[in-house]
LODO-559679 format. One record per residue (C-alpha): residue in three letters; x, y, z. Coordinates in pm, whole numbers, padded with zeros to 5 digits, always signed. Example, Ala and Ser with C-alpha at 12.3 -4.5 7.8 and 13.67 -1.06 7.14 Angstrom:
<sites>
ala+01230-00450+00780ser+01367-00106+00714
</sites>
This chain:
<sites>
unk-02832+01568-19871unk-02530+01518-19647unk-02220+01352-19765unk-02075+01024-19621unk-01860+01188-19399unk-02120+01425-19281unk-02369+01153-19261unk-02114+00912-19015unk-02077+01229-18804unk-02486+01321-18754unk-02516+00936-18686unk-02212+00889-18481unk-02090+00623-18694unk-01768+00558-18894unk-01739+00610-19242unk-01604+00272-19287unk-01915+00126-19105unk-02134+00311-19341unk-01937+00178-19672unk-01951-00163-19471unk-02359-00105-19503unk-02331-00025-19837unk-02169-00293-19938unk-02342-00574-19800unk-02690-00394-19875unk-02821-00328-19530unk-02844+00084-19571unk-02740+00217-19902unk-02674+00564-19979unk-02966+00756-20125unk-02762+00897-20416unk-02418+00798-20546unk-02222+01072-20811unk-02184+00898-21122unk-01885+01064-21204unk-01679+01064-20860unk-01857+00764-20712unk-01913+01018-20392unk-02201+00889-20165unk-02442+01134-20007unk-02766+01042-19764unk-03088+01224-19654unk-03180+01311-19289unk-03435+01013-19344unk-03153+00779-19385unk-03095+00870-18977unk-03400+00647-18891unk-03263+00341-18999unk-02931+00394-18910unk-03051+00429-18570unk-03246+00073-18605unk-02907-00076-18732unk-02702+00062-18432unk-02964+00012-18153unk-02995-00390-18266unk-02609-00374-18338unk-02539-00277-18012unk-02781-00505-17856unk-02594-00803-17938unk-02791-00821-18274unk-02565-00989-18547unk-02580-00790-18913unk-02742-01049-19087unk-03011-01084-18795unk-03053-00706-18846unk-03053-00731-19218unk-03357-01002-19177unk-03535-00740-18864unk-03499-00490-19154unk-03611-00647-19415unk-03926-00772-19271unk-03986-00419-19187unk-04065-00503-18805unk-04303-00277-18689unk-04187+00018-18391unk-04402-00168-18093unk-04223-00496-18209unk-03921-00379-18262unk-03907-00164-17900unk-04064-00537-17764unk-03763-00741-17891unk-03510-00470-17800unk-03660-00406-17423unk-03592-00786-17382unk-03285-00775-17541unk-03164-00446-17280unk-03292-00677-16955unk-03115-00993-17092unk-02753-00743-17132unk-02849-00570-16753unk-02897-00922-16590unk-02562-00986-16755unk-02390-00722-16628unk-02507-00758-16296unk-02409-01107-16275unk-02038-00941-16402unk-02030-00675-16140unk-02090-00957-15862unk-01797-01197-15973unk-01616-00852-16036unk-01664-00808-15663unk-01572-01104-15598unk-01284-01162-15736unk-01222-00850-15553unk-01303-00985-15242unk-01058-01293-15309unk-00806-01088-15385unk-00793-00848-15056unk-00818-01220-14882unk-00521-01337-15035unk-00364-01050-14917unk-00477-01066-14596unk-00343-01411-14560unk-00177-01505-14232unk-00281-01205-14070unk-00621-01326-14015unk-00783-01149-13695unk-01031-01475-13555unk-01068-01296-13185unk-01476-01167-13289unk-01523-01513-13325unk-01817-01638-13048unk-01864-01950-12928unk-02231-01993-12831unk-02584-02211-12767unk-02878-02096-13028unk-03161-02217-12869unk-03503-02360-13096unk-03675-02114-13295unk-04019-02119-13445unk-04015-01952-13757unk-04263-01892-14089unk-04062-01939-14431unk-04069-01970-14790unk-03836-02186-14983unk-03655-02220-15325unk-03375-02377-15473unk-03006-02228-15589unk-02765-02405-15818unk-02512-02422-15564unk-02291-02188-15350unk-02019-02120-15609unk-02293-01920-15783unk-02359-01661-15520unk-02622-01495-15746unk-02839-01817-15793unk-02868-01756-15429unk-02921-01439-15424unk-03184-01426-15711unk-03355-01735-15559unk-03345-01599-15163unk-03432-01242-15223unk-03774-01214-15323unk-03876-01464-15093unk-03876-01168-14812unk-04112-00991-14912unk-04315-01244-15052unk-04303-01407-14717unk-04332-01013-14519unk-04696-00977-14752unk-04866-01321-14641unk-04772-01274-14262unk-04930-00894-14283unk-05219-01031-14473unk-05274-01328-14175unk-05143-01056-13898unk-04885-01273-13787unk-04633-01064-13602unk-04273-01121-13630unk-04095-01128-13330unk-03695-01120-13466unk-03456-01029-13756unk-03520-01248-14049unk-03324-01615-14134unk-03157-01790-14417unk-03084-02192-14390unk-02978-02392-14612unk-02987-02789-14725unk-02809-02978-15016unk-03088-03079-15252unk-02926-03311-15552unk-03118-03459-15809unk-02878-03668-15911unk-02525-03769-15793unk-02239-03472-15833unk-02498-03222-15802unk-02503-02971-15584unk-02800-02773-15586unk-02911-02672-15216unk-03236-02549-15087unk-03251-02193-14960unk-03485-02128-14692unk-03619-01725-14623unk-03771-01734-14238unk-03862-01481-13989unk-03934-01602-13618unk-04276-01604-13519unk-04297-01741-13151unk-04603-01854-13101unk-04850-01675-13253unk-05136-01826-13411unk-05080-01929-13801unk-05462-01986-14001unk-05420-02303-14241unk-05334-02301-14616unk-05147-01936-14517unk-04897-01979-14823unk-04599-02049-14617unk-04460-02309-14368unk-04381-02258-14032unk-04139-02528-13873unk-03908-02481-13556unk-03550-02511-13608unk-03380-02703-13388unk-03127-02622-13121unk-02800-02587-13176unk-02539-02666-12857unk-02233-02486-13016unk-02257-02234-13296unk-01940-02049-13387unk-02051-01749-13505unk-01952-01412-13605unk-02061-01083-13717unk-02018-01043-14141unk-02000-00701-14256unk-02102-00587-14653unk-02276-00811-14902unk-02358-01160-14855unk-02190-01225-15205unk-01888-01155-14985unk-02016-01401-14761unk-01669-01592-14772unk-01433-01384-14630unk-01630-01373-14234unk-01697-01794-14362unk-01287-01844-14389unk-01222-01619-14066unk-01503-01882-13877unk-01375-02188-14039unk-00973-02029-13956unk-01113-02033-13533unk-01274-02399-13558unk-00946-02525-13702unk-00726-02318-13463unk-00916-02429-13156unk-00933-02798-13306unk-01288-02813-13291unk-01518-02984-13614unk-01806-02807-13848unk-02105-03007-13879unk-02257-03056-14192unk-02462-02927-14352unk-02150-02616-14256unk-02359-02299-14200unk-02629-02358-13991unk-02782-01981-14001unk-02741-01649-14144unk-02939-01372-13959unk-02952-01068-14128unk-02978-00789-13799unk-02911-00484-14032unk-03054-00467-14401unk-03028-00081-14543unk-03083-00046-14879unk-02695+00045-14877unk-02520-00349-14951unk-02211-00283-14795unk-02351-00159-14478unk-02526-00479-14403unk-02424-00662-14062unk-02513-01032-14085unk-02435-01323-13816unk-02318-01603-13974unk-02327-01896-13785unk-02198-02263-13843unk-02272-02527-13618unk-01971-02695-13460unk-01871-03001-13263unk-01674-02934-12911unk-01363-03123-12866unk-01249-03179-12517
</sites>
């Protein structure tokens, strides 16, 4: 037998934690001394400690691990409900790091404020493009990872069917956007994943769409640099030039994203942004 102190050290717990147990029932010492009311527990004892801290740490509240104990859930249950449990806390802290990096991103632009550099800023014509593309819908563009959650796996989704149909793609893949509300306030958009196909031959029912996007006479555009959740900073250095050189944005704002350099490294990324504009004289 160890005693409580040893116990709390094998288990990497506190002894307070383990007289907290005690007390409300949920793992009680295997023998208590009589006469000096010392508690000692058995290497056993380790195996449900482990299931209290693993569910504790989970996000598991002690009286929902009291009732997991108690109906003695069985180890393929128990490693179910805790996988799902691990997912639900990594999506979480993924969707942490991104406004992390965001509000890192905001931060060096406040900084950077009034000594915006707008002079890679390119005024051009986009001409019509026939592309293939899948679609989905985003809760709006102050949650850059709706976007990004919704948009991503539309690539290769889309990249499979037009290598099943041997339709080759003849540029760097697209992402357009629409507002879709349901209802009025709402700002849910439609994100668009597209790769140009010219004209190549498309079979019917292929799984995808393929439209042409229309022209575009002016297009101020520039080249964005890192992660599109940073997607702002190259968007406020565009919209910095229209205002500048008193010219207007049309709706729906950005007209195109095309993505010309995609390694698996996010901050390497070179994407043109482009938003459609209107000229004045």
């Amino acid at each position: 037998m160890f005693s409580i102190g040893e116990f709390a050290g094998l288990g990497r717990v506190s002894v307070r934690m383990l007289r907290h147990y005690d007390a409300i029932g949920l793992l009680r010492p295997a023998h208590v001394d009589p006469h000096s009311g010392y508690r000692f527990y058995t290497a056993v004892q380790l195996r449900l400690l482990n299931r209290v801290t693993a569910l504790k740490d989970l996000g598991f509240s002690l009286h929902e691990v009291q009732t997991l104990i108690d109906e003695k859930v069985d180890p393929a249950e128990l490693r179910g409900m805790l996988r799902l449990r691990r997912a639900e806390l990594a999506a979480r802290m993924r969707q942490d790091t991104a406004r992390l990096a965001q509000v890192d991103a905001r931060l060096r632009m406040i900084e950077s404020e009034g000594h915006m550099d707008t002079g890679d800023v390119v005024l051009k014509s986009i001409p019509a493009i026939r592309v293939a593309q899948l679609s989905g819908t985003a809760a709006g563009y102050d949650h850059p990872t709706s976007i990004t959650e919704n948009l991503s796996p539309l690539y290769p989704q889309l990249m499979e069917l037009l290598e099943r149909h041997r339709v080759a793609v003849t540029g760097a893949p697209i992402a357009w956007y629409e507002p879709a509300p349901v209802e009025p306030g709402d700002e849910t958009i439609r994100v668009h994943a597209a790769f140009p196909v010219g004209s190549a031959e498309v079979p019917a029912a292929a799984g995808f769409e393929v439209v042409t996007l229309p022209p575009v006479e002016y297009a101020a555009t520039a080249l964005h640099h890192g992660p599109m959740s940073e997607a702002f900073r190259t968007g406020q250095k565009i919209a910095t030039w229209i205002d500048d050189n008193g010219h207007r944005a049309v709706e729906p704002g950005f007209a195109r994203e095309v993505y010309l350099d995609c390694p698996d490294d996010l901050d390497r990324w070179v994407t043109e942004m482009q938003v459609t504009v209107r000229v004045t004289a």
